[in-house]
C-alpha positions in Angstrom: -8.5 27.9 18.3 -12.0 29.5 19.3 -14.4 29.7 16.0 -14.2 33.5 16.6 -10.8 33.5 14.9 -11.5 31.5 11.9 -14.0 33.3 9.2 -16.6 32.4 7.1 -17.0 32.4 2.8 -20.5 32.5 1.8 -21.5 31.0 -1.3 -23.7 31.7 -4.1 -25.9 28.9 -3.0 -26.0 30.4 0.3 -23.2 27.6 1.9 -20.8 29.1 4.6 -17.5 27.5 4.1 -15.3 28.1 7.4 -11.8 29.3 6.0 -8.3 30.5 7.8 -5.4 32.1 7.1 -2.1 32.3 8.8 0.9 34.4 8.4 4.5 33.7 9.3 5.5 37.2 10.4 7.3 39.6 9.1 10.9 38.3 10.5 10.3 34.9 8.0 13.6 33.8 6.0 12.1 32.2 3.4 11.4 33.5 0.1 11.2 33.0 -3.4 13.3 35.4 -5.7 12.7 36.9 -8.9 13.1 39.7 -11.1 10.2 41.3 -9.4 11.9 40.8 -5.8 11.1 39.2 -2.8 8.2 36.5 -3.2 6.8 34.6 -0.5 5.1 30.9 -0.9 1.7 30.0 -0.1 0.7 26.8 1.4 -2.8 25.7 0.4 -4.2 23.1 2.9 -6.8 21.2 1.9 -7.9 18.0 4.4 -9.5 14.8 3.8 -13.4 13.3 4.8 -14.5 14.2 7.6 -11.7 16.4 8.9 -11.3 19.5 9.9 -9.0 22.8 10.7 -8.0 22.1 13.9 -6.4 18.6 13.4 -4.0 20.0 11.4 -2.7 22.4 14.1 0.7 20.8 14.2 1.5 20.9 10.1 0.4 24.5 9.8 2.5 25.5 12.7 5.6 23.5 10.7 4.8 25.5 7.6 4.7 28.6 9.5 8.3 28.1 10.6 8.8 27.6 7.2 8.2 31.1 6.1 4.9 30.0 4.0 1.7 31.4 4.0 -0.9 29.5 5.1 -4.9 29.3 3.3 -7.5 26.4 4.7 -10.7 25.3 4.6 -13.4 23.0 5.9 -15.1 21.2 2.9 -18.3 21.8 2.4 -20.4 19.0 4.5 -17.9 18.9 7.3 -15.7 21.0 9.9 -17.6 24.0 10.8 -18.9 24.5 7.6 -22.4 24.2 6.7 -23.8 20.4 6.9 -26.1 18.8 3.7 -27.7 16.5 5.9 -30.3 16.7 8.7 -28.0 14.3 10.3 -25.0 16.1 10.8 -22.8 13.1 11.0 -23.4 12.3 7.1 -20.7 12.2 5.2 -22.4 13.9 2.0 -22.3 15.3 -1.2 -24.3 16.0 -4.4 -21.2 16.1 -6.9 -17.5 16.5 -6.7 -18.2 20.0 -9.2 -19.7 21.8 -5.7 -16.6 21.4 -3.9 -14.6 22.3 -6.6 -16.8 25.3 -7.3 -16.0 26.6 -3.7 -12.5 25.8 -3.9 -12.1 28.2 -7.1 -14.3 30.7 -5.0 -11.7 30.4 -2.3 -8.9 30.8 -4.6 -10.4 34.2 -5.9 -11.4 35.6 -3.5 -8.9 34.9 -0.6 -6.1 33.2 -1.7 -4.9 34.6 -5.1 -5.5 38.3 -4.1 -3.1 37.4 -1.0 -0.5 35.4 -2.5 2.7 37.2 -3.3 4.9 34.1 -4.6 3.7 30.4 -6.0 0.9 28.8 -4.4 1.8 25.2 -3.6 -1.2 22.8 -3.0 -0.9 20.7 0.1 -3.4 17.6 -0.4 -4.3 15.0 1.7 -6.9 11.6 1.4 -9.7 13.1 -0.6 -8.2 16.7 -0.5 -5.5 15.3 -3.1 -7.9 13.6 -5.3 -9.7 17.2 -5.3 -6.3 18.7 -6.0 -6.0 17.1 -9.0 -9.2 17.6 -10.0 -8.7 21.5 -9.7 -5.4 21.8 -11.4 -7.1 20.2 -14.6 -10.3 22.4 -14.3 -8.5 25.6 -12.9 -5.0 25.9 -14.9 -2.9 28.6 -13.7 -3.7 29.2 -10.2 -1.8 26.7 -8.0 2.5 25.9 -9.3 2.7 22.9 -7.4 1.1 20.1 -5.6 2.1 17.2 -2.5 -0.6 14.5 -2.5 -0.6 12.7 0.9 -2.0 9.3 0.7 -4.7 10.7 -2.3 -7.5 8.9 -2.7 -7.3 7.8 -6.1 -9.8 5.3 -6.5 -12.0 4.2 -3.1 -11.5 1.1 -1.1 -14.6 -1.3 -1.2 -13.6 -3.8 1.1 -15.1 -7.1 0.8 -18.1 -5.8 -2.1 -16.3 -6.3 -5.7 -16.5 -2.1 -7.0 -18.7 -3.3 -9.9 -21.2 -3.9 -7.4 -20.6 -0.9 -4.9 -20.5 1.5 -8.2 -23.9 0.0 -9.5 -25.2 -0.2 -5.8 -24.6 3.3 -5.1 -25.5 4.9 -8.3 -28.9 3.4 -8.6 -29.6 3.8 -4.3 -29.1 7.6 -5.5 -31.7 7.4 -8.4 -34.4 5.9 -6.5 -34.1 9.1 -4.3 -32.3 7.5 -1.2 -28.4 9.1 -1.8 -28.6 10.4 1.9 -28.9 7.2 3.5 -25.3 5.4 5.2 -23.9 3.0 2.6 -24.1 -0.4 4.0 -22.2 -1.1 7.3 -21.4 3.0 7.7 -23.1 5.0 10.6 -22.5 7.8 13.3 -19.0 8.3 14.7 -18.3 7.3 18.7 -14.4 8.5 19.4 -14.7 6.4 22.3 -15.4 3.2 20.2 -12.5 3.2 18.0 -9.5 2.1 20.1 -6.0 2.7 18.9 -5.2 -0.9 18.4 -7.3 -1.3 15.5 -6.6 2.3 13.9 -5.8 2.3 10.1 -4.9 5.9 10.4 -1.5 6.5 12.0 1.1 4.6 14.3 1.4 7.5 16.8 -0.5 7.1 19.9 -0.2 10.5 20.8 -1.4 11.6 17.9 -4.3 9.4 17.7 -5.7 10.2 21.4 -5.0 14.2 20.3 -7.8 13.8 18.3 -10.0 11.8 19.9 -9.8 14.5 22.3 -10.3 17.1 20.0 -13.4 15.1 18.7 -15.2 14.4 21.9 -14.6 18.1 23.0 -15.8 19.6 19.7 -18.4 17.0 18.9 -19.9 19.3 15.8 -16.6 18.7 14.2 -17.7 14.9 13.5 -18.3 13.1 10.8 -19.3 9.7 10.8 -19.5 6.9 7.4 -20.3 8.3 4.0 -24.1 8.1 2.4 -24.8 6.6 -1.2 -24.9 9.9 -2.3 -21.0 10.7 -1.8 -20.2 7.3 -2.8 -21.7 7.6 -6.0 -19.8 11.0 -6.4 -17.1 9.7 -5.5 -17.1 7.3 -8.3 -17.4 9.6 -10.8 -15.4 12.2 -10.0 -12.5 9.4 -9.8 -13.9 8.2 -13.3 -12.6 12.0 -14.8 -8.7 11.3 -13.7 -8.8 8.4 -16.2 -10.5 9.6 -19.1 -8.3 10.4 -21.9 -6.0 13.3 -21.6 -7.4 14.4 -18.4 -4.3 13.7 -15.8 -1.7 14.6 -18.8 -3.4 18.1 -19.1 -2.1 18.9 -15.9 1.5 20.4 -16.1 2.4 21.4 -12.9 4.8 19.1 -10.5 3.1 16.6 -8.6 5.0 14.7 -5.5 2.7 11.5 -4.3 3.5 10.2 -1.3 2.1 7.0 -0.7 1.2 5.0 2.7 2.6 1.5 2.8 0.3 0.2 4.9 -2.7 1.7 3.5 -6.4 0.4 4.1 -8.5 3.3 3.8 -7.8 4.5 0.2 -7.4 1.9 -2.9 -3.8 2.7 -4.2 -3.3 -0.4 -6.8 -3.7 2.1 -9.7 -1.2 4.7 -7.9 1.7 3.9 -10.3 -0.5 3.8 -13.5 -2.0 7.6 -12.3 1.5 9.2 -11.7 2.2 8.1 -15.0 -0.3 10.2 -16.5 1.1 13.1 -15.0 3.3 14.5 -17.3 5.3 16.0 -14.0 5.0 13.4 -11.3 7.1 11.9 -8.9 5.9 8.8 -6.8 7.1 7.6 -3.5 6.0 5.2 -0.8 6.4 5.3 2.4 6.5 1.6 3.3 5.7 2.3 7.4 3.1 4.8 6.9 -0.5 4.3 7.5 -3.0 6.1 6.1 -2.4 9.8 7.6 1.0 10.6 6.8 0.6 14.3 8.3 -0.4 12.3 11.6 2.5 9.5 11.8 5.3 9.2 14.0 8.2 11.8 13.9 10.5 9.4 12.1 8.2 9.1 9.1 7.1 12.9 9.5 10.4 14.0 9.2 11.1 12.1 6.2 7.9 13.8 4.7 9.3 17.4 5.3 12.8 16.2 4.2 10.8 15.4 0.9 8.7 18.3 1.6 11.6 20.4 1.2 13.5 19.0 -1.6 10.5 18.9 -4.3 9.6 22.7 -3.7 13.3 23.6 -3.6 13.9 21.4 -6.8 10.4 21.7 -8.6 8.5 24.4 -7.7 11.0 27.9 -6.3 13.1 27.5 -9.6 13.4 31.2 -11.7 10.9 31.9 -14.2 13.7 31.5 -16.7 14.6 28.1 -16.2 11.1 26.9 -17.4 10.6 26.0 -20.6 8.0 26.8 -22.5 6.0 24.0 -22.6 6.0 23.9 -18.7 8.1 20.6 -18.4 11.4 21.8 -15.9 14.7 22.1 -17.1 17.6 21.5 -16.0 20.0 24.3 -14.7 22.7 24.6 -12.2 21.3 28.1 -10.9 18.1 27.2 -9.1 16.9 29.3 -6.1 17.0 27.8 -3.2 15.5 28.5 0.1 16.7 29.4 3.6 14.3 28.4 6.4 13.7 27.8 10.2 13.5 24.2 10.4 10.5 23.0 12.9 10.2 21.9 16.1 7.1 19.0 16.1 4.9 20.8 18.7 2.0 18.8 19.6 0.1 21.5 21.9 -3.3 21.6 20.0 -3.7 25.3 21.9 -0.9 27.0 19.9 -1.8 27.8 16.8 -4.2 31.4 16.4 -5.5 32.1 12.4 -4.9 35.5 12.1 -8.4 36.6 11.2 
């Protein structure tokens, strides 16, 4: 995917935030029916830190076969989008408000003018914590979310969070939030071998992006400043004040890793139960990034993929009640699709910019 075919959203503060689009074609069998006719579903794919576009090649190109719609971006800080550190490595941020700010700017200006059916949120890591976030702030715009390993609260390792919260909040008030936390620095591919990986089970997958990362070095991020970590903090301080999660009334699927040592997931159960429409599930195998694991746990994920839009989200407008909890009915819409082939060629996918 040359940079070429992606485009650019420029923000008010002058930020360009690389987004991409892709469309399924015009021979897709998979729809969403209404009174109003023919609807088609858009998939909204937000990554995790220190991602990018590109290392999601193989999931968009599933979705695609699906029928949906396809909207991405790289968060501000990382990707191709514009950096917030001289060192472009940092993994930065000011407050969790900016990148919501450009994600509602995305929404208005790209996705919600070119959705013609429910927009369905597809959030992994830190991109599902943000998810959450914007379905509380921004009511209305998205009729469904999948959270893949969310970061719901952050893993400190062997520093008790008391400490790392007071640590990096007063390392940001004396004017040094753009310095590495301790024991985080710039990102070598070639020094992080698959043995030791907390990210995913599938060698192939693992090397794909190495390779991806030493071709494209610009795409890398390395460890997160004080700065981001005392964002971070706060931002997951909003899902538990009170009210916040059960404000949000759109169906939530969590899909959690089993194995997980990247994200913090003791208070997983305690979040879903916030959520007035949540449904929890753990994937006992998985590492950290699902969308990255072997085919035996990725096909489980579109299996539940699947069922929770076909059950929660590409019901009738009728069969909700008014409230926005579902109801039960034994005429539900259902879906007819293409199902996937698990295509690991990082060259296939074009956005259609």
């Amino acid at each position: 995917m040359a940079s070429s075919e992606y485009n650019y959203m420029t923000t008010k503060d002058g930020a360009k935030i690389r987004i991409a689009h892709w469309s399924p074609g015009s021979d897709s069998n998979t729809y969403y029916r209404d009174d109003a006719g023919r609807l088609q579903p858009t998939v909204l794919l937000l990554q995790g830190r220190a991602s990018f576009i590109e290392k999601f090649d193989e999931i968009v190109d599933a979705l695609l076969n699906r029928g949906y719609s396809v909207w991405a971006l790289d968060w501000r800080g990382q990707g191709v989008s514009t950096r917030l550190t001289e060192n472009r490595q940092k993994g930065h941020i000011d407050s969790y408000e900016t990148y919501i700010t450009d994600l509602n700017q995305f929404l208005t200006e790209y996705v919600l003018p070119d959705a013609n059916g429910p927009i369905i949120a597809l959030g992994q890591s830190m991109g599902g914590h943000l998810v959450l976030r914007y379905l509380h702030d921004y009511p209305g715009h998205i009729s469904g979310a999948i959270l893949t390993a969310p970061m719901l609260d952050v893993n400190t390792g062997g520093y008790p969070k008391g400490i790392a919260k007071f640590l990096a909040k007063f390392t940001n008030k004396i004017g040094l939030g753009e310095n590495y936390i301790f024991g985080h620095g710039d990102f070598l591919p070639t020094k992080e071998p698959y043995e030791d990986n907390f990210l995913t089970h599938d060698r192939e997958r693992f090397f794909k992006l190495k390779r991806l990362q030493m071709e494209h070095p610009h795409l890398i991020i390395g460890g997160v400043t004080f700065g981001w970590l005392d964002a971070t903090f706060e931002s997951i301080a909003k899902l538990s004040q009170p009210g916040y999660l059960q404000d949000i009334k759109v169906p939530v699927l969590i899909l959690a890793a089993g194995e997980e040592q990247v994200v913090d997931n003791s208070g997983i159960q305690r979040i879903c139960d916030m959520l007035p429409q949540c449904h929890l599930k753990v994937y006992e195998n998985a590492r950290h990034q699902i969308l990255s694991e072997v085919d035996e746990i990725l096909k489980q994920f579109w299996n539940d993929f699947d069922h929770f839009i076909d059950e929660q989200i590409l019901r009738q407008p009728q069969n909700r009640s008014t409230e926005g909890r579902l109801i039960e009915s034994a005429q539900l819409t259902r879906m007819e699709r293409r199902r996937p082939t698990l295509s690991k060629d990082i060259n296939r996918l074009k956005p259609n910019f």
